[in-house]
C-alpha positions as CSV (number, residue, x, y, z in Angstrom):
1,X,0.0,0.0,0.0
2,X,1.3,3.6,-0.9
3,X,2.0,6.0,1.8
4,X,-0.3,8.2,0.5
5,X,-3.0,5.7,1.1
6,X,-2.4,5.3,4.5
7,X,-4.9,5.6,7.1
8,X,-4.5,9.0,9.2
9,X,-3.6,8.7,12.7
10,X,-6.5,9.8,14.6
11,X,-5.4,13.1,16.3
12,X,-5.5,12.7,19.4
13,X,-2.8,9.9,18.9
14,X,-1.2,12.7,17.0
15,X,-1.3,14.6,19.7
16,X,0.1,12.7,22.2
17,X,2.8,11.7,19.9
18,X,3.8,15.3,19.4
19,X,3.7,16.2,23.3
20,X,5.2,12.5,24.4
21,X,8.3,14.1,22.0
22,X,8.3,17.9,23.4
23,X,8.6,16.1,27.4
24,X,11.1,13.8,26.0
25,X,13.2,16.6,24.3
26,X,12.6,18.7,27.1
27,X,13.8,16.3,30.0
28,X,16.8,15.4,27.1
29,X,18.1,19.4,27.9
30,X,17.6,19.1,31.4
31,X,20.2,16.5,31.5
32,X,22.5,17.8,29.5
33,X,22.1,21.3,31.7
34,X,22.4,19.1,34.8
35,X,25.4,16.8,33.1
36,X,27.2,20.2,31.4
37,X,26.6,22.2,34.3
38,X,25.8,20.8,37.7
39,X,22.4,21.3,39.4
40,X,23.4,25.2,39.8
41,X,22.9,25.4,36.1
42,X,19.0,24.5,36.1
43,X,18.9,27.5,38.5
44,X,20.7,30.0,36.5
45,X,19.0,33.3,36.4
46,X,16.8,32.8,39.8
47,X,17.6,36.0,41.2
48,X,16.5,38.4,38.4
49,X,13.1,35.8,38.4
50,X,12.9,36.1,42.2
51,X,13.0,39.8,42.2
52,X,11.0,40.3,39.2
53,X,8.2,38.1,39.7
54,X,7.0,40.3,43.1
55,X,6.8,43.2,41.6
56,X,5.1,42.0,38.6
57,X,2.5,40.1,40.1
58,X,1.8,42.9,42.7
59,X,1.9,45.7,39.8
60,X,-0.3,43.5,37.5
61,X,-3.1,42.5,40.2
62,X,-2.9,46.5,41.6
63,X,-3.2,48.1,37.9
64,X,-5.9,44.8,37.1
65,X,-8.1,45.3,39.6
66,X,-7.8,49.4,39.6
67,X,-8.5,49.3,36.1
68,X,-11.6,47.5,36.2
69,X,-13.2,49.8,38.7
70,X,-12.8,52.7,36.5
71,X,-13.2,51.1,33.5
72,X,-16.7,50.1,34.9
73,X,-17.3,53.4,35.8
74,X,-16.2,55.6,32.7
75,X,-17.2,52.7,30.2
76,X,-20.6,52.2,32.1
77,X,-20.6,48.5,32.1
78,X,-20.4,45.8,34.9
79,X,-17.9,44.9,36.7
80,X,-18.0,41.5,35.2
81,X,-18.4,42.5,31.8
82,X,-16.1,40.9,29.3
83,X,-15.0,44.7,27.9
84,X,-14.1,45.9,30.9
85,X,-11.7,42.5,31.7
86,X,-10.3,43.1,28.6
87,X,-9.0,46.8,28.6
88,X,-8.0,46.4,32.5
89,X,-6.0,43.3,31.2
90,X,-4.5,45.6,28.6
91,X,-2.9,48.4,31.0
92,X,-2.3,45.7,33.2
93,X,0.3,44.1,30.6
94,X,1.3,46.9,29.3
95,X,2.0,48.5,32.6
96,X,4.7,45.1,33.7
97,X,6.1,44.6,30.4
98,X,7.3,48.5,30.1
99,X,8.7,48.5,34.2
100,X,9.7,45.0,34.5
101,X,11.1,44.4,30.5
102,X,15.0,45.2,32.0
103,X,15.0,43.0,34.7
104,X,13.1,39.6,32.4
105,X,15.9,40.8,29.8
106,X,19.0,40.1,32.5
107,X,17.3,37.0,33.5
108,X,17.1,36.2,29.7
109,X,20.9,36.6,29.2
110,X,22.0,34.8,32.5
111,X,19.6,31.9,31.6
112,X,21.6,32.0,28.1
113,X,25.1,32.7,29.5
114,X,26.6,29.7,28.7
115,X,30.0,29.3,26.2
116,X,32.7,26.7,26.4
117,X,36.4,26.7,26.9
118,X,39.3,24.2,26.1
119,X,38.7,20.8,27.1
120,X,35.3,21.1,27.7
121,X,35.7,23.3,30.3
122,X,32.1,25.6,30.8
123,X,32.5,29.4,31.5
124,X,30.2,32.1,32.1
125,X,30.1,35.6,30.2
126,X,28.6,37.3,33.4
127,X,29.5,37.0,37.4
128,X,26.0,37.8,38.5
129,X,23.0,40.3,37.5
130,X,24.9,43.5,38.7
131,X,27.8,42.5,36.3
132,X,25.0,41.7,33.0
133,X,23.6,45.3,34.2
134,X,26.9,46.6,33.4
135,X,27.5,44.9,30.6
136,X,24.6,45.7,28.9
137,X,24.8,49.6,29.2
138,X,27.9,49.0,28.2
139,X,28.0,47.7,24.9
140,X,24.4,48.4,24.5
141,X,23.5,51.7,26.2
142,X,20.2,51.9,27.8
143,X,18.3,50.9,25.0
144,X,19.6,47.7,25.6
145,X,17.5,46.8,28.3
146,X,14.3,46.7,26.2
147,X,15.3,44.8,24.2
148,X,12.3,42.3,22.9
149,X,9.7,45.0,24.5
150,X,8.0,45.0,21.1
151,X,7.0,41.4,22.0
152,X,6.1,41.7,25.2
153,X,3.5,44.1,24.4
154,X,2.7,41.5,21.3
155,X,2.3,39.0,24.6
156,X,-0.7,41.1,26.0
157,X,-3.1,38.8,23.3
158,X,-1.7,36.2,26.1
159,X,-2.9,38.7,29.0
160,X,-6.2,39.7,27.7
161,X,-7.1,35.7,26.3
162,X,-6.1,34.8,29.9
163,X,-8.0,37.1,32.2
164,X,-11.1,36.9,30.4
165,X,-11.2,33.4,30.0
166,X,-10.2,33.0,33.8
167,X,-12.8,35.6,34.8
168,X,-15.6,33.5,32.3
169,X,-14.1,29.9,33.7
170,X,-14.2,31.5,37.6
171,X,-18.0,32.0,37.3
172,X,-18.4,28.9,35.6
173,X,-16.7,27.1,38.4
174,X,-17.8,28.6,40.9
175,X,-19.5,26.5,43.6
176,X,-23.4,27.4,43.9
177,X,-24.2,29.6,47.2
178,X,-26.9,28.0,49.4
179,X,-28.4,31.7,50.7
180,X,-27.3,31.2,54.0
181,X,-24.0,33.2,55.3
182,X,-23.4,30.2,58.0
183,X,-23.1,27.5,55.3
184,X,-21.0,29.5,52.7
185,X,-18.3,30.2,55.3
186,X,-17.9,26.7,56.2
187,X,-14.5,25.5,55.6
188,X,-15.6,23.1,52.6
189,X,-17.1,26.2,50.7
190,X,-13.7,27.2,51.0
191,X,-11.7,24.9,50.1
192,X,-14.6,24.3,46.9
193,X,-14.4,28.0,45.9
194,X,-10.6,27.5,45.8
195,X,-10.3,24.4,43.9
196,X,-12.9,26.4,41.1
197,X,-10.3,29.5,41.3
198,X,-7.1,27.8,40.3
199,X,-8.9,24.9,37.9
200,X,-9.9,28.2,36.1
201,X,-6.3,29.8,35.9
202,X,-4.5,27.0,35.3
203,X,-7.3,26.0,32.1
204,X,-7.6,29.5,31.7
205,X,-3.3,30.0,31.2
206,X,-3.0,26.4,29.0
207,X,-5.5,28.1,26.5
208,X,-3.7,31.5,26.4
209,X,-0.2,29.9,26.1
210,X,-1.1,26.9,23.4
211,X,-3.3,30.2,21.5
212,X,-0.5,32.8,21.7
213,X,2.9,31.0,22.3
214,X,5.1,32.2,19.9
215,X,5.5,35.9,21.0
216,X,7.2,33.6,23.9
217,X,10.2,32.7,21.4
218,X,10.3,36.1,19.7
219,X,10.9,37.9,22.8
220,X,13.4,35.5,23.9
221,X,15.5,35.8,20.9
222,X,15.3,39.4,20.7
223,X,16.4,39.6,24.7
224,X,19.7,37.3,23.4
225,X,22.9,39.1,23.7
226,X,24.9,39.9,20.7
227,X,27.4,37.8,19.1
228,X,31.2,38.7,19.8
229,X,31.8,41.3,16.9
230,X,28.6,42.9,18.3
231,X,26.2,41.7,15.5
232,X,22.9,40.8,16.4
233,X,21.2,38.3,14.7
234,X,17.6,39.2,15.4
235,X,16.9,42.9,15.2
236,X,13.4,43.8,14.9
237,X,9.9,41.8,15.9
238,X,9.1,40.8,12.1
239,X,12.6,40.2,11.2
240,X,12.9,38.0,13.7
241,X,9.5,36.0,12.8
242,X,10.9,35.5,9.7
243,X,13.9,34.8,9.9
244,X,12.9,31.8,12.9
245,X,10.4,30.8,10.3
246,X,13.0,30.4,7.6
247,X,15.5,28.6,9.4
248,X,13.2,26.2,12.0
249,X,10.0,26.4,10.1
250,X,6.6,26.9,12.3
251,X,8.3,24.2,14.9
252,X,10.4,27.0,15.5
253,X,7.8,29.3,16.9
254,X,7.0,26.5,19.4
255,X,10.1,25.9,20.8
256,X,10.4,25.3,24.6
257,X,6.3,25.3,25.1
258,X,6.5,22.0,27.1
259,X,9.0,23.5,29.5
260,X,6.9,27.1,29.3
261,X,3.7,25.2,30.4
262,X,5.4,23.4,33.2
263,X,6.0,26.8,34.7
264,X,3.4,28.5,33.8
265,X,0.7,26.8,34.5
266,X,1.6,25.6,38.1
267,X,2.1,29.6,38.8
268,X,-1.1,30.4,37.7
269,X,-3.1,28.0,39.6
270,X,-1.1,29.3,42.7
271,X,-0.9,32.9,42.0
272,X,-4.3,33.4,41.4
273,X,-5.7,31.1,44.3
274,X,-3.9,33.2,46.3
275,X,-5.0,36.4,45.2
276,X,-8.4,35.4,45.6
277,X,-8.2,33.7,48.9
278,X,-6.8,37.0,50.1
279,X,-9.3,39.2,48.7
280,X,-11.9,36.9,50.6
281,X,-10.4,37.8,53.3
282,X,-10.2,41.2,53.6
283,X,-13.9,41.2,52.5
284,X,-13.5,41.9,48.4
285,X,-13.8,38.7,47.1
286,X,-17.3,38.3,44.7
């Protein structure tokens, strides 16, 4: 029989097939990290990550949840209305990627700051973020430190798809009041409302990441540090799209998602069940 008269695999076969190989490739650079490196090299770039992520997540929930107050108010729509998610997830994106764009970039390059010696012998470009900071201005100037910002306001289709599909998926899961104040403070409506929070950020972030993924690569490889005679290789947002598509094809674009998703997604779920636990607390919760 001719291959072209072979029966197609069904997809979700295909699909399995294609993510068993994206876990397999990913554990494959794992070990070679671990085996190249030692277990401090499956760390690299924490403290840029530690220090950024705070901020972030405070300035993103802050500008969020301001924003849909007074977009509610000047837009005269509810609260819960699927505009007024939207344009508060907008400033909210905008807002972190233009404040916290340097410090992602130096975790970038430390995460990437990897060239070998004689003998096999691994060395590092940079002694720690101060010395990338330096670095940077530099060779680069200040512009240098925004690099790949162009993408991350391209990742705000990530941001909007994300809050509104969590703020859809929280209703959705939401477990059903009785009426009575007594039984909806018990400890199991709790722990239920809780379990419906993160389910909904954590389905909420695999759609946005599988919908929107590649601004993920572009602004990687714009945030990669120039080659030793100081030529960069990706310049600009489209040239960049291009030129990944020419040389890795669409794959290209999808690069790393497995290991993306296996951050993401975990941070979501606990990020936001967090948030919302401590907005029932203080008496703001919905």
């Amino acid at each position: 029989m001719s291959s072209r008269h072979l029966p197609l695999q069904p997809v979700p076969a295909r699909f399995l097939g294609v993510w068993s190989r994206h876990v397999l490739r990913t554990t494959s650079v794992m070990h070679n990290i671990y085996h190249a490196e030692g277990w401090r090299g499956l760390f690299r770039g924490l403290g840029p990550s530690l220090s950024g992520v705070v901020p972030s997540m405070a300035l993103k929930f802050y500008v969020y949840g301001n924003c849909k107050r007074l977009g509610a108010e000047t837009l005269g729509c509810a609260e819960d209305s699927t505009l007024v998610h939207a344009q508060a997830a907008v400033a909210a994106s905008v807002t972190v990627s233009t404040v916290m764009n340097p410090v992602f970039l130096v975790k970038t390059r430390l995460q990437l700051d990897v060239r070998t010696e004689g003998a096999g012998v691994t060395a590092r470009w940079h002694a720690n973020s101060f010395d990338c900071v330096w670095k940077i201005l530099q060779q680069e100037g200040v512009p240098g430190l925004y690099r790949g910002l162009g993408a991350s306001y391209l990742g705000t289709v990530e941001t909007v798809f994300h809050l509104v599909l969590y703020e859809q998926l929280k209703q959705l899961f939401r477990p059903i009041s009785t009426g009575h104040k007594q039984d909806d403070a018990t400890w199991g409506h709790a722990v239920r409302s809780w379990i419906g929070t993160s389910g909904a950020a954590g389905s909420a972030k695999l759609a946005a990441v599988l919908v929107t993924y590649p601004h993920e690569v572009l602004r990687t490889r714009l945030r990669q540090a120039p080659i030793e005679n100081g030529i960069r290789k990706y310049v600009g947002l489209v040239q960049c799209f291009r030129l990944v598509r020419a040389e890795e094809g669409l794959a290209g674009l999808y690069g790393g998602m497995t290991a993306h998703l296996m951050r993401s997604v975990p941070s979501a779920i606990i990020t936001f069940g967090v948030y919302e636990c401590a907005l029932n607390l203080l008496g703001y919760g919905c």
